[in-house]
FIGUZA-413125 format. One record per residue: residue in one letter; residue number from 0; x, z, y of N, C-alpha, C, O in turn. Coordinates in steps of 0.2 Angstrom, whole numbers. Each point is the difference from the previous one (the first is absolute). Last residue first. Example, Ala and Ser with C-alpha at 12.3 -4.5 7.8 and 13.67 -1.06 7.14 Angstrom:
S	1	64	35	-11	4	1	6	-4	3	5	3	1	6
A	0	-1	-1	-34	-4	0	6	4	0	6	5	3	-1
REM end
This chain:
X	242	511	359	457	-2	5	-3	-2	-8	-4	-4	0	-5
X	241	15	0	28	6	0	-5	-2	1	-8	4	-1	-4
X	240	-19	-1	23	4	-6	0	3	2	-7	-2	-3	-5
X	239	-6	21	18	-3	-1	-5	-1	-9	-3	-5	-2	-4
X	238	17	12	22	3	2	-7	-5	-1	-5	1	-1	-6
X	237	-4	2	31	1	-8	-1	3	3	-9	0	-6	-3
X	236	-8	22	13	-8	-5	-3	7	-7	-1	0	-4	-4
X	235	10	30	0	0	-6	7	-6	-6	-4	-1	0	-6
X	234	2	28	0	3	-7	-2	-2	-6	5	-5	0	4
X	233	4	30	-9	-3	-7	3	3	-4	-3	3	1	-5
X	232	-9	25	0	6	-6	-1	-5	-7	2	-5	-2	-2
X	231	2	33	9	-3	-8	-5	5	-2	-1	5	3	0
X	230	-16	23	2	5	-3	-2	1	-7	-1	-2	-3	-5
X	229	-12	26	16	-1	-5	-1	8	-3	-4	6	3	2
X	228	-23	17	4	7	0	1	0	-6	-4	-2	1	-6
X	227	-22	10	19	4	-3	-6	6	-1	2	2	1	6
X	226	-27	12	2	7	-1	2	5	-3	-7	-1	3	-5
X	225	-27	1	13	5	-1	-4	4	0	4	-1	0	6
X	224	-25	4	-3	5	0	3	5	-2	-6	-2	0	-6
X	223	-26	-2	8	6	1	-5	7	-3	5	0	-6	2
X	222	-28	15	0	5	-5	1	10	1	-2	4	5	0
X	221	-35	1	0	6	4	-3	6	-7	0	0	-5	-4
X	220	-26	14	14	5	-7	1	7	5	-4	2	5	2
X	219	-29	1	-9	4	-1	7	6	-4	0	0	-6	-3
X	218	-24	16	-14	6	-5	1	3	0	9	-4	0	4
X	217	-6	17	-24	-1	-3	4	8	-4	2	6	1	-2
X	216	-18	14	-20	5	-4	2	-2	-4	6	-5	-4	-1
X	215	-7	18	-12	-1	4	6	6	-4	3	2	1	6
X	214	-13	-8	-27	4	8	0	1	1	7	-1	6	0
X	213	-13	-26	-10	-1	7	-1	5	6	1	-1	5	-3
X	212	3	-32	13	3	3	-7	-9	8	0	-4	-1	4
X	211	16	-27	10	-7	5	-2	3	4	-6	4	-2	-5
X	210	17	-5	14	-4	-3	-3	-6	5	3	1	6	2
X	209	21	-7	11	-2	3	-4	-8	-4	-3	-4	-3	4
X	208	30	-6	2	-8	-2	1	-3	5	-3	2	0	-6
X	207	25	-7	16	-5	3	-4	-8	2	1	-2	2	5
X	206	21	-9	10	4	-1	-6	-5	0	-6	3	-2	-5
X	205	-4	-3	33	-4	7	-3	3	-6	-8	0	-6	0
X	204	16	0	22	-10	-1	-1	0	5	-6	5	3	-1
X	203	16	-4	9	-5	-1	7	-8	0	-1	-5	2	3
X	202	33	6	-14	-6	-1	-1	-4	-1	7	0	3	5
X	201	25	-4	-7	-4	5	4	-9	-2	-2	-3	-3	5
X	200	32	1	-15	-4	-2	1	-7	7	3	0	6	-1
X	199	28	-12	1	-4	4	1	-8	-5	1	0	-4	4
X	198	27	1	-15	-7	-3	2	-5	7	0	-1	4	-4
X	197	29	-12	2	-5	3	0	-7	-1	4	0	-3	5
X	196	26	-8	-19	-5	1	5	-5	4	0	-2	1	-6
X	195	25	-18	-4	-3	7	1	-7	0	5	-1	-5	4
X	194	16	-17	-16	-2	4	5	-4	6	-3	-3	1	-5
X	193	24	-24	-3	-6	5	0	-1	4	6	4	0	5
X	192	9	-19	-7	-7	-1	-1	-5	5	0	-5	0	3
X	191	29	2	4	0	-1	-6	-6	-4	-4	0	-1	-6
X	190	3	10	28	5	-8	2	-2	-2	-10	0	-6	-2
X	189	-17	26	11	7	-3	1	1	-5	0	-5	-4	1
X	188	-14	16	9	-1	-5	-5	9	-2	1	2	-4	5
X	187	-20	24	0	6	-1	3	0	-5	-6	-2	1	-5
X	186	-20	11	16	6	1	-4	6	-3	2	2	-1	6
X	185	-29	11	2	6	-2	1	4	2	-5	1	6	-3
X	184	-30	-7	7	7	-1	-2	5	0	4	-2	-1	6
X	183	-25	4	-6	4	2	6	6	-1	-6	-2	5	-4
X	182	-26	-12	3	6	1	-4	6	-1	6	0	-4	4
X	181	-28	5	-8	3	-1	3	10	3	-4	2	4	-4
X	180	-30	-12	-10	6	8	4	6	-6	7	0	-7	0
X	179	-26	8	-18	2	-5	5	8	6	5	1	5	3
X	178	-17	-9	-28	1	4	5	6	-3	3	4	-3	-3
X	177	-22	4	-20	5	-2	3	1	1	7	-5	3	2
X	176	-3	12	-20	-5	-5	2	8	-4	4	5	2	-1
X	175	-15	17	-18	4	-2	4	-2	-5	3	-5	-2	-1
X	174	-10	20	-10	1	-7	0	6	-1	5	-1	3	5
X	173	-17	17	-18	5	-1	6	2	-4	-1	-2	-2	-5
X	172	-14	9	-8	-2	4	7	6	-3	7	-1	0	6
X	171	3	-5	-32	-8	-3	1	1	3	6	-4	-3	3
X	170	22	13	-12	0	-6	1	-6	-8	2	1	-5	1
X	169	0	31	-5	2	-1	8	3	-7	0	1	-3	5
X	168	-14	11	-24	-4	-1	7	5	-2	5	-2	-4	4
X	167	13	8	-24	-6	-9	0	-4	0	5	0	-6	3
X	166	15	26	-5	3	-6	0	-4	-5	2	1	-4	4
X	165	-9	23	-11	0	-1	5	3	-7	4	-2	-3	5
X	164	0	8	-30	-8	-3	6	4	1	8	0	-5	5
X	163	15	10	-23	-1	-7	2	-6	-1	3	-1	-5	4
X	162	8	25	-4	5	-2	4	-4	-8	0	-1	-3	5
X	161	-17	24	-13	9	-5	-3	2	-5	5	-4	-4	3
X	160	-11	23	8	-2	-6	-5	7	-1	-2	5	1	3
X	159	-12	24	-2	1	-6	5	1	-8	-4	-1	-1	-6
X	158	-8	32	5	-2	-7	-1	3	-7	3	-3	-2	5
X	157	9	30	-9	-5	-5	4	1	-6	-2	6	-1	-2
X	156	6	21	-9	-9	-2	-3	-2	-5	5	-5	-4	-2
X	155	28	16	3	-8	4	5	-6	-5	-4	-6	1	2
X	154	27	-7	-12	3	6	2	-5	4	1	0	6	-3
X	153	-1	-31	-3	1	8	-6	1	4	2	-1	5	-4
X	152	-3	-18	22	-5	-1	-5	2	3	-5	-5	3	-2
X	151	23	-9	16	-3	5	2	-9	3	-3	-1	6	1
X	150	16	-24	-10	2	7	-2	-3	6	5	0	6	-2
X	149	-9	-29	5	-1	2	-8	5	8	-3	-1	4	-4
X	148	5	-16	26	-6	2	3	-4	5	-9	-3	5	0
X	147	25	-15	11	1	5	-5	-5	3	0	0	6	1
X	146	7	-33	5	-4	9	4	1	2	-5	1	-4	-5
X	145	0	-23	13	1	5	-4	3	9	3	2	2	5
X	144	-10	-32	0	-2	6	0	4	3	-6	0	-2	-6
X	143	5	-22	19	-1	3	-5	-2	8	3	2	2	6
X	142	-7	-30	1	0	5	-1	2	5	-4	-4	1	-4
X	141	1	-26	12	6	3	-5	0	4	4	3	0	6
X	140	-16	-16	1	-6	5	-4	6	4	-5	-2	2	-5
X	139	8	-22	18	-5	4	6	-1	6	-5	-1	5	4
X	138	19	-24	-5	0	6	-4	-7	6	1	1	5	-1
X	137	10	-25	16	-3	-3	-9	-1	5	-4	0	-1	-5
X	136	0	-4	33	1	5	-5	-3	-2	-7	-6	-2	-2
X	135	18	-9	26	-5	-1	-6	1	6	-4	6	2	-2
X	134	2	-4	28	3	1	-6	-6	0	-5	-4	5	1
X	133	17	-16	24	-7	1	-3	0	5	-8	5	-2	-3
X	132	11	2	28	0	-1	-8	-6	0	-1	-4	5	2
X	131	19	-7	22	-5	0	-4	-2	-2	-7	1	-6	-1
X	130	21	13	19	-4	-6	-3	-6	3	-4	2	5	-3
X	129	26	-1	14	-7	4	2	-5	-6	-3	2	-6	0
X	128	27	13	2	-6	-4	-3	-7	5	3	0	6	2
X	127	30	-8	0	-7	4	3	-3	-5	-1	1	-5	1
X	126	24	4	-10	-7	-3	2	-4	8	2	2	5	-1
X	125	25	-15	-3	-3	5	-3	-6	0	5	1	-1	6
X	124	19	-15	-8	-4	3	-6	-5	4	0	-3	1	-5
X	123	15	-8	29	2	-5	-7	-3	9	-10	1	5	-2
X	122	-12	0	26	7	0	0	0	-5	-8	-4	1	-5
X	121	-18	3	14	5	3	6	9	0	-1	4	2	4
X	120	-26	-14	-15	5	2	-1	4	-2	5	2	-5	2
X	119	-30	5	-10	4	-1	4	7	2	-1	0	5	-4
X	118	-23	-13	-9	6	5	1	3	-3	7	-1	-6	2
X	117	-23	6	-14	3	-4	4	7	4	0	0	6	1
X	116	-19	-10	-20	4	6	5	2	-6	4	0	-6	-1
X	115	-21	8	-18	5	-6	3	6	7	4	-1	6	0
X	114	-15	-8	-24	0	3	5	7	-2	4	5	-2	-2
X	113	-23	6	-21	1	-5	3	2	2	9	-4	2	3
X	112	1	11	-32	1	-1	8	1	-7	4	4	-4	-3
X	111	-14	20	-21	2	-9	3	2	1	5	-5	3	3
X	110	2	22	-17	-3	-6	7	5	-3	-1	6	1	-1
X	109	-17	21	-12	7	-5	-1	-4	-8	5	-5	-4	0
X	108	0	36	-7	-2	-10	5	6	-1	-1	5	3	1
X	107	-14	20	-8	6	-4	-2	-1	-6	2	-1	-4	-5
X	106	-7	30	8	-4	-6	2	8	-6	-2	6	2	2
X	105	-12	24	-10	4	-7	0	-3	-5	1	-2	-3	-5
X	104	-4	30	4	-3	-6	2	5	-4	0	4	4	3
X	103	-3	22	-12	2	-5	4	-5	-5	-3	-3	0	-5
X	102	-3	28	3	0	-7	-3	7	-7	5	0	2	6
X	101	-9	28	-14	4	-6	5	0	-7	-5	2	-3	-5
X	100	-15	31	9	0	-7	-2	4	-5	0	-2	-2	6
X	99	0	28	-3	2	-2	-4	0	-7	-1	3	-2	-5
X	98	-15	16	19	-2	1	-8	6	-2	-4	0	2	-6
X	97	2	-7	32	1	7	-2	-1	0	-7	5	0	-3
X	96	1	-24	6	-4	6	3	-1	7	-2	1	1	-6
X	95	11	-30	10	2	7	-3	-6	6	4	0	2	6
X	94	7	-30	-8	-1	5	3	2	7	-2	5	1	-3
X	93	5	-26	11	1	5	-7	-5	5	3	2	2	6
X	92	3	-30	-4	-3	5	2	-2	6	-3	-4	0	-4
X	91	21	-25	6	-1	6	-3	-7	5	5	0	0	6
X	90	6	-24	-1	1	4	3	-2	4	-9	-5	-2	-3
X	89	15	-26	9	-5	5	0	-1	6	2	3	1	5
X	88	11	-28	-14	-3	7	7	-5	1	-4	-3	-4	-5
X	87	20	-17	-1	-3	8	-1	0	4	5	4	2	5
X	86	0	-33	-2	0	9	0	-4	6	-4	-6	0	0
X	85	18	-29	5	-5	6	-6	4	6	3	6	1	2
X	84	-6	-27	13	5	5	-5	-6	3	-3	-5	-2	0
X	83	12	-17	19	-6	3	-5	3	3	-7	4	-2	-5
X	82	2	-8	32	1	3	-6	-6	0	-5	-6	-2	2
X	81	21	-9	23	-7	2	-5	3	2	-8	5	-1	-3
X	80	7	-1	31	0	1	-8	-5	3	-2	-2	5	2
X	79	14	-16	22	-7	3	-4	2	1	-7	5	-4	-3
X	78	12	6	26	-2	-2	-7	-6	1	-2	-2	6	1
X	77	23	-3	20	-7	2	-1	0	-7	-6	3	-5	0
X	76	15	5	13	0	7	-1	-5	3	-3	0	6	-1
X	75	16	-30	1	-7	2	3	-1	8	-2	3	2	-5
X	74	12	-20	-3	4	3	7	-6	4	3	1	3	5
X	73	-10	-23	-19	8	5	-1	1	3	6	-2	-2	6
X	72	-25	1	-14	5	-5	3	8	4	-1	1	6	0
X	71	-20	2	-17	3	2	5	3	-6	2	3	-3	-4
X	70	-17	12	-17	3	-3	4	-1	0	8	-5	2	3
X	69	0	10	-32	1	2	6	4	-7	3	4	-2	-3
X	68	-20	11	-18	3	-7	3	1	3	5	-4	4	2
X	67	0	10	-26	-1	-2	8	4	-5	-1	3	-3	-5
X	66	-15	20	-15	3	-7	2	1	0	8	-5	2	3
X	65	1	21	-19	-1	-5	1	5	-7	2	6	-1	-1
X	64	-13	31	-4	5	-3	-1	-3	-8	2	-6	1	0
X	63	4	28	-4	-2	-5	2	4	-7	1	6	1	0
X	62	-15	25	-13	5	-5	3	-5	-5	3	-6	-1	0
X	61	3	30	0	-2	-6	-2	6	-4	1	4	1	4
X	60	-13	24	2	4	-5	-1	1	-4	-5	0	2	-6
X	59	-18	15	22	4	-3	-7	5	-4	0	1	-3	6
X	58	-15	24	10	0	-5	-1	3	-2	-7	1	3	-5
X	57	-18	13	10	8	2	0	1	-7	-2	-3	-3	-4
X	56	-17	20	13	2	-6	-1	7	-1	-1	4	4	2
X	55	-24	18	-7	6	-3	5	3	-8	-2	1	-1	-6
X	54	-22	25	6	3	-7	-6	4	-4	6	-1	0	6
X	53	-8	27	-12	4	-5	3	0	-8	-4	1	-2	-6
X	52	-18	26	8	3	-5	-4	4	-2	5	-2	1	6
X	51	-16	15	-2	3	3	-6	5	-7	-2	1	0	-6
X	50	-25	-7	16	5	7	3	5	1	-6	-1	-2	-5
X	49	-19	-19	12	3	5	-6	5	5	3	0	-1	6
X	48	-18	-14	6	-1	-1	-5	4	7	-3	-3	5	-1
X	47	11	-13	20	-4	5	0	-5	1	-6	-4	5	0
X	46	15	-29	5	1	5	4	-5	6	-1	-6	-1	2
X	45	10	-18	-22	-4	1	7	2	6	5	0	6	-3
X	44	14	-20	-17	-6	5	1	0	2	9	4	1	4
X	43	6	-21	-13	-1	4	-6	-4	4	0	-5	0	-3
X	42	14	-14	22	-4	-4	-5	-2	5	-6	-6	0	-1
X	41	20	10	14	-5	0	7	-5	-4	-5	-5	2	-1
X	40	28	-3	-7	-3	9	-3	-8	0	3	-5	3	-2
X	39	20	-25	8	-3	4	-8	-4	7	-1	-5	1	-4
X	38	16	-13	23	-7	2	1	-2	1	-8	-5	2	-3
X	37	27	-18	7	-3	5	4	-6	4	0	-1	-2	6
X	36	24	-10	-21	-6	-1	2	-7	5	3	-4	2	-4
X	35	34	-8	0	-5	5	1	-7	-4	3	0	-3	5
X	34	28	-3	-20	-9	-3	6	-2	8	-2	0	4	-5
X	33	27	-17	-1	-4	7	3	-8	-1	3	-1	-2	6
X	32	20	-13	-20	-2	-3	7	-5	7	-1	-5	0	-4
X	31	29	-14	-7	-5	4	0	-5	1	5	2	-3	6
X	30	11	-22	-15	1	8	5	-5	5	-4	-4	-2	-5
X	29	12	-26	9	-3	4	-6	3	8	4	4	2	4
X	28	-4	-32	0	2	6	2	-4	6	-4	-6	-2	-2
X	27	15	-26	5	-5	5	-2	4	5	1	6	1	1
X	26	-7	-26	9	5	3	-3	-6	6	-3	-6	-1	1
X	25	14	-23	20	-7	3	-5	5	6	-4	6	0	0
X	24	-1	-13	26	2	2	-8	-6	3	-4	-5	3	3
X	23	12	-20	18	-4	2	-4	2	4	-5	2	-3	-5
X	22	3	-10	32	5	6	-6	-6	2	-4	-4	3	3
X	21	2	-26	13	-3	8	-1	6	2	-4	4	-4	-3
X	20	-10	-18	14	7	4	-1	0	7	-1	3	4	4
X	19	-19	-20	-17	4	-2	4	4	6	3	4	3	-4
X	18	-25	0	-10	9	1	-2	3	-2	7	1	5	4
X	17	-24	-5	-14	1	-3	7	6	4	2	0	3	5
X	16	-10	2	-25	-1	-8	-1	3	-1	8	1	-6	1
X	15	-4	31	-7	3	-8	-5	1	-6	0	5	-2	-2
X	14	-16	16	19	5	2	-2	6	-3	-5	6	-2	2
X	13	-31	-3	1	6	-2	6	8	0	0	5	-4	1
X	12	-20	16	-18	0	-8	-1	3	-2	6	6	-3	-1
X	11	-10	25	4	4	-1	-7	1	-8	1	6	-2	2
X	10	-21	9	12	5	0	5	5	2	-5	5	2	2
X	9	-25	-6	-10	0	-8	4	7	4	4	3	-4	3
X	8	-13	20	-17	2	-5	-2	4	-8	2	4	-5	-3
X	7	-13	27	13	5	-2	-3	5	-3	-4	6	1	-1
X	6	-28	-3	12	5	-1	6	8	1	-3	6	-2	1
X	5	-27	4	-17	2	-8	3	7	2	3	5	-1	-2
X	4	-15	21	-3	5	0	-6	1	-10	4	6	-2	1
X	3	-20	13	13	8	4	0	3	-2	-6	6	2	0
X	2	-26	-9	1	1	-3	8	6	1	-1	4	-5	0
X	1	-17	15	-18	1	-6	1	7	-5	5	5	-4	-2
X	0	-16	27	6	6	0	-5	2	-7	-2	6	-2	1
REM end
């Protein structure tokens, strides 16, 4: 990880400082962004353990939004652009059992992103990208729990714990973690500064750590896919003269 935040840094700072007859533009960009995170229901309970229940993954929607440098030689077809931006992701998990039990799970992560593209354009304005994104999780243990577990318990007398112990466990038993994705774009950057865009991200490495626990929580690779609709405004590097 080290290795990969350097390389993108040293090809940002190139970028800046070795202007010469590059085309450089910097600028921001802001969107919504859809994530589904994998193997949830397989972490929670064990295969063949219980019968009588559904629990299902459902992705979220969330923002996202940040800074880039994009340059390019004039006349040139292809461009590097580095970023670093804020995302929300995560995955709802909703069960439900024959007795009556239903609870959701809200895994809520919020990620630093660090992350390069290479674009290409096949026709004046509009790109095809491809590039690899590091993404830092600041939010590891933004968990919520809730269930109608207390009115099932006035109903049949059985015993469940209150929402917040659950809560507290699945926050001591699970852990975000940072995570390594590849990333597939294409937009369109008009003559006005502004551009449109969409971004398919493809989680690579495991998003989430199951802790030592007592409940039966095992850990495997849960990886987090996204898809985003993106909005930017750029600005010429030589304008930042004018500021």
């Amino acid at each position: 990880m080290k290795k990969f935040i350097l390389l993108i840094l040293i090809i940002s700072t190139q970028s800046v400082f070795s202007q010469g007859d590059r085309e450089i533009t910097y600028g921001l960009f802001g969107g919504g962004i859809y994530s589904k995170m994998s193997n949830i229901p397989d972490a929670l309970i064990v295969d063949g353990i219980y019968e009588g229940f559904t629990l299902k993954e459902e992705g979220k929607f969330g923002g996202t939004g940040g800074f880039f440098i994009n340059w390019k030689y004039p006349y040139s077809n292809v461009s590097i652009q580095t970023e670093l931006s804020y995302s929300g992701q995560g995955t709802d998990v909703n069960y439900e059992d024959k007795k009556g039990l239903k609870y959701k799970m809200s895994f809520n992560y919020s990620y630093i992103n660090i992350g390069l593209q290479f674009k290409y354009y096949p026709v004046e304005g509009f790109y095809l990208g491809v590039g690899p994104y590091l993404s830092f999780n600041i939010a590891g243990d933004n968990i919520k729990y809730t269930s109608n577990a207390q009115e099932v318990f006035a109903d049949s007398g059985v015993y469940f714990e209150p929402d917040a112990n659950v809560q507290k466990v699945l926050k001591e038993s699970f852990t975000g973690k940072n995570y390594f994705s590849g990333v597939l774009s294409a937009g369109y950057e008009f003559s006005s500064n502004l551009s449109i865009g969409a971004r398919y991200s493809l989680g690579i490495t495991d998003a989430m750590k199951t802790e030592e626990n007592g409940h039966r929580y095992s850990e495997n690779k849960n990886k987090i896919n996204s898809i985003s609709l993106i909005i930017g405004y750029s600005f010429d590097f030589d304008d930042l003269g004018n500021f």
